[in-house]
ROVEXLO-701882 format. One line per 4 residues: their letters; for each residue x, y, z of N, C-alpha, C. Coordinates in steps of 0.05 Angstrom, whole numbers, plus 32768, in hexadecimal, padded with zeros to 4 digits. Layout:
BEGIN
A) X:Y:Z:X:Y:Z:X:Y:Z ~ ...
***
This chain:
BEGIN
XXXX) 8220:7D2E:8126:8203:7D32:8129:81FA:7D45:8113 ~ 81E5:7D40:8109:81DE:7D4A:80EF:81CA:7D5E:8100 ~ 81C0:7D7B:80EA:81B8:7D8D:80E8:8199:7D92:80E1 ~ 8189:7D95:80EB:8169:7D95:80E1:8165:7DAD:80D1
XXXX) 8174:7DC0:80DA:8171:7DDE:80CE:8184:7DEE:80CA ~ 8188:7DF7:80B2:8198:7E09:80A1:819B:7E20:80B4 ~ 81BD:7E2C:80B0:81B6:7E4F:80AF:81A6:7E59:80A2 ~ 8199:7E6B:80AB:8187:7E80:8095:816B:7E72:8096
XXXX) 8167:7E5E:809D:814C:7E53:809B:8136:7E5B:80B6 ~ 811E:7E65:80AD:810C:7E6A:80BB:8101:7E53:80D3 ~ 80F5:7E58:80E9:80F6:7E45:80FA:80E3:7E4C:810F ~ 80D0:7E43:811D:80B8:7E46:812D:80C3:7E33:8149
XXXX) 80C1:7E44:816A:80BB:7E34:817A:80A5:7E2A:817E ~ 80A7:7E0D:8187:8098:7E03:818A:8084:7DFE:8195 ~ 8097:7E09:81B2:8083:7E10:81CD:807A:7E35:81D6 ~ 8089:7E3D:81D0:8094:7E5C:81D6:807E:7E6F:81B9
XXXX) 807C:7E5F:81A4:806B:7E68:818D:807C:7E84:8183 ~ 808F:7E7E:817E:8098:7E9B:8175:80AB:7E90:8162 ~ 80B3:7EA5:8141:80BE:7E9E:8133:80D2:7EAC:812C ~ 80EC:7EA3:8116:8101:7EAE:811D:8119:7EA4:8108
XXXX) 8132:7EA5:80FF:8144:7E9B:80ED:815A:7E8E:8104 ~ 8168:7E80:80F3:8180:7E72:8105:8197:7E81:80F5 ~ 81A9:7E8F:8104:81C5:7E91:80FB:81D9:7E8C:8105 ~ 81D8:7E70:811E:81F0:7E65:8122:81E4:7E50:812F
XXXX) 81F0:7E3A:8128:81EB:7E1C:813A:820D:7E0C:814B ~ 81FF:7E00:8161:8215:7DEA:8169:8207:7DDB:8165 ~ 821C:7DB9:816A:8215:7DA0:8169:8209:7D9A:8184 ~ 8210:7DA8:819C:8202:7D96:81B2:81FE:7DBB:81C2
XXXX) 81EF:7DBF:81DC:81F6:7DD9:81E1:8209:7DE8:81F2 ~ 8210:7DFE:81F0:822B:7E04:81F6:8224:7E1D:820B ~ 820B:7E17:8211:8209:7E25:8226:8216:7E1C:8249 ~ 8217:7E2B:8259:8221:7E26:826F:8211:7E1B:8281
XXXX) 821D:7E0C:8298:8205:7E04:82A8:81F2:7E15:82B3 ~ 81F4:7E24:82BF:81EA:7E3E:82C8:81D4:7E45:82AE ~ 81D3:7E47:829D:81C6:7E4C:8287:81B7:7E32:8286 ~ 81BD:7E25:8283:81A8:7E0D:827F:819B:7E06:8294
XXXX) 81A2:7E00:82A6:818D:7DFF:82B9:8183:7E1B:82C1 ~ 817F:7E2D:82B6:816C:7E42:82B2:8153:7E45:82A7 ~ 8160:7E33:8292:814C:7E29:8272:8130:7E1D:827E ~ 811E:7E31:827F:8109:7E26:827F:8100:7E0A:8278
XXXX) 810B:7E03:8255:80FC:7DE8:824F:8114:7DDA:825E ~ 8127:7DDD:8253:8148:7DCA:8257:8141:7DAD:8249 ~ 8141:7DBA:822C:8144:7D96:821F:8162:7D8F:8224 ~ 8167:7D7A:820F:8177:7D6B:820E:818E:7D7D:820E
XXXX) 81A0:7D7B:8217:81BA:7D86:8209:81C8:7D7C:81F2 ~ 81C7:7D62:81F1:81CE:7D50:81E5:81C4:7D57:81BE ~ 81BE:7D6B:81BB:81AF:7D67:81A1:81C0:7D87:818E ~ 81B7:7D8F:8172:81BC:7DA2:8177:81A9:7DBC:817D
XXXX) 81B8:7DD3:817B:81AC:7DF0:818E:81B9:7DFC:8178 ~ 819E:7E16:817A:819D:7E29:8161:81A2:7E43:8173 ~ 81B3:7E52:8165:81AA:7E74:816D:8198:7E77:8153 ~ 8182:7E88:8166:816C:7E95:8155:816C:7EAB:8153
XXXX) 8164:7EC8:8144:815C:7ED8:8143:813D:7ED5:8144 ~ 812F:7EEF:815A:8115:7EE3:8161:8109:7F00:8151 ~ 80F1:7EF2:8140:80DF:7F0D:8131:80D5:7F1F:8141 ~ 80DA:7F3B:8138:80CD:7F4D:8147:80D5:7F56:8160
XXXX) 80F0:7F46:8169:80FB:7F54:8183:811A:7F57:817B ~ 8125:7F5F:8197:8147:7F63:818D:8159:7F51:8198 ~ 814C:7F40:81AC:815C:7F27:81B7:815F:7F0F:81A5 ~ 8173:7EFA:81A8:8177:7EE3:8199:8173:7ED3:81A9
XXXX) 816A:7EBB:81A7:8169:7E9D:81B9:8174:7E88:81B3 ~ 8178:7E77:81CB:818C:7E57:81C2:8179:7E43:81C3 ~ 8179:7E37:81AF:8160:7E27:81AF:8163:7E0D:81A2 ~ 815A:7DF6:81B6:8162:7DE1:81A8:8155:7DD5:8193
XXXX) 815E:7DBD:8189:8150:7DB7:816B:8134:7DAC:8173 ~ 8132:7DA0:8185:8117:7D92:8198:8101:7DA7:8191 ~ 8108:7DBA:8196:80F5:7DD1:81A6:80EC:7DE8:8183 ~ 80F7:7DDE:8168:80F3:7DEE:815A:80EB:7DE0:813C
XXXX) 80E2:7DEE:8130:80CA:7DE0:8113:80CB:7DF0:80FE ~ 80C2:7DE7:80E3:80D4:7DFC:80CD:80B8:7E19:80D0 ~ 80C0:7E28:80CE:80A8:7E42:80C9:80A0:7E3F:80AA ~ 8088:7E40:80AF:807D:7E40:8089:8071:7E56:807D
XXXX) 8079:7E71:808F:806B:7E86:8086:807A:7E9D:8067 ~ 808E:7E87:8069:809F:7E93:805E:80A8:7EB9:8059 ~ 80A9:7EC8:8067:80A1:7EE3:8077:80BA:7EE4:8081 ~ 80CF:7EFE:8072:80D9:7F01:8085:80E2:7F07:809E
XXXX) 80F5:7F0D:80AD:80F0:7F11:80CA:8102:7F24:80CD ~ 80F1:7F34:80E8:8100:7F4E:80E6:8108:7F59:8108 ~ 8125:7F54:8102:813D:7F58:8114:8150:7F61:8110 ~ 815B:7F74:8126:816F:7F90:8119:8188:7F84:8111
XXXX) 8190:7F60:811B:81A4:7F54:810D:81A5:7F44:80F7 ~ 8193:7F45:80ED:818D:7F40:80D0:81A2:7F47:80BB ~ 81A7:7F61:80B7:81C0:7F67:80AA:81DC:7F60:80A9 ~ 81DF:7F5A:80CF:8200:7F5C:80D4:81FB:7F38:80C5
XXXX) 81EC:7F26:80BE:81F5:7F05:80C4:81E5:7F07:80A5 ~ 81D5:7F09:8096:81CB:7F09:807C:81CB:7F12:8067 ~ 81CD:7F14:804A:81D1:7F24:8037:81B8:7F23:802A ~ 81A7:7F0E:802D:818D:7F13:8017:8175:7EFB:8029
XXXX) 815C:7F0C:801D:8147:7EF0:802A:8134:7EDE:8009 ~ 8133:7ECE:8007:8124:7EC6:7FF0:811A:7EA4:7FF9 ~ 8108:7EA8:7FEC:80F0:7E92:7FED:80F6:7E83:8007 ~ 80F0:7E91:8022:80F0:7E8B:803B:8104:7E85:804C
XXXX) 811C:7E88:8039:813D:7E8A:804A:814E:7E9D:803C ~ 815E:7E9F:8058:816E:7EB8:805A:8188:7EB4:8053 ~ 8199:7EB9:8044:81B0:7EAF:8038:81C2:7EC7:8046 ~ 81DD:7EB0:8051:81ED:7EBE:8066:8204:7ED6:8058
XXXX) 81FE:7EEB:8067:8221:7EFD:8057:823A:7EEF:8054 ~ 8249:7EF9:8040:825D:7EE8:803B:8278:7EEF:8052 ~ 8289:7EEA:8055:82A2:7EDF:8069:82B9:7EEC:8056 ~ 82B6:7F0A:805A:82D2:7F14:804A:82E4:7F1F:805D
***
C-alpha cells in the first residue's frame, strides 16, 4: 500500500481542523481494539495511519490517511518533539535526524 504523505511533511485534519507534521506512519493501523473503537471517527483500518505531532500542543495523534490533507501554510510547527525526530525545516518540510 502506497503512502500519500512523507515524513516531515506538513498535514491538516480534516475534520478536527488542526495542523501538524507526520513522523511515523504504518500501512494499515496498529492500534488496539480498545483504541479504535474509542476513535471517535474510526475510519478504515484498512488504509494507512500517521503519527502526528499536533501544533501548539504536547500530545501526538494517530491519524488515518482518510482524515488528513497537505497543509499549505508552509509555517513551521511548534512541538517540544520537534528536535528529538528532525534536524532542519525548509520550504514547508521537515527533514528527519539522521540514525547514528
Amino acid at each position: 500500500m502506497a503512502f500519500k504523505f512523507e515524513i516531515g511533511r506538513l498535514v491538516h485534519h480534516k475534520r478536527y481542523e488542526y495542523r501538524g507534521v507526520i513522523f511515523d506512519r504504518d500501512t494499515e493501523c496498529k492500534a488496539d481494539e480498545a483504541w479504535y473503537t474509542n476513535n471517535q471517527t474510526q475510519p478504515l483500518r484498512d488504509q494507512p495511519w500517521y503519527h502526528v505531532m499536533v501544533d501548539g500542543a504536547n500530545h501526538t495523534t494517530y491519524v488515518a490517511e482518510s482524515n488528513l490533507k497537505p497543509d499549505s501554510s508552509d509555517k513551521p510547527v511548534r512541538h517540544p518533539l520537534i528536535k528529538r525526530f528532525f534536524n532542519g525545516f525548509h520550504d514547508g518540510h521537515y527533514y528527519k535526524a539522521s540514525q547514528n
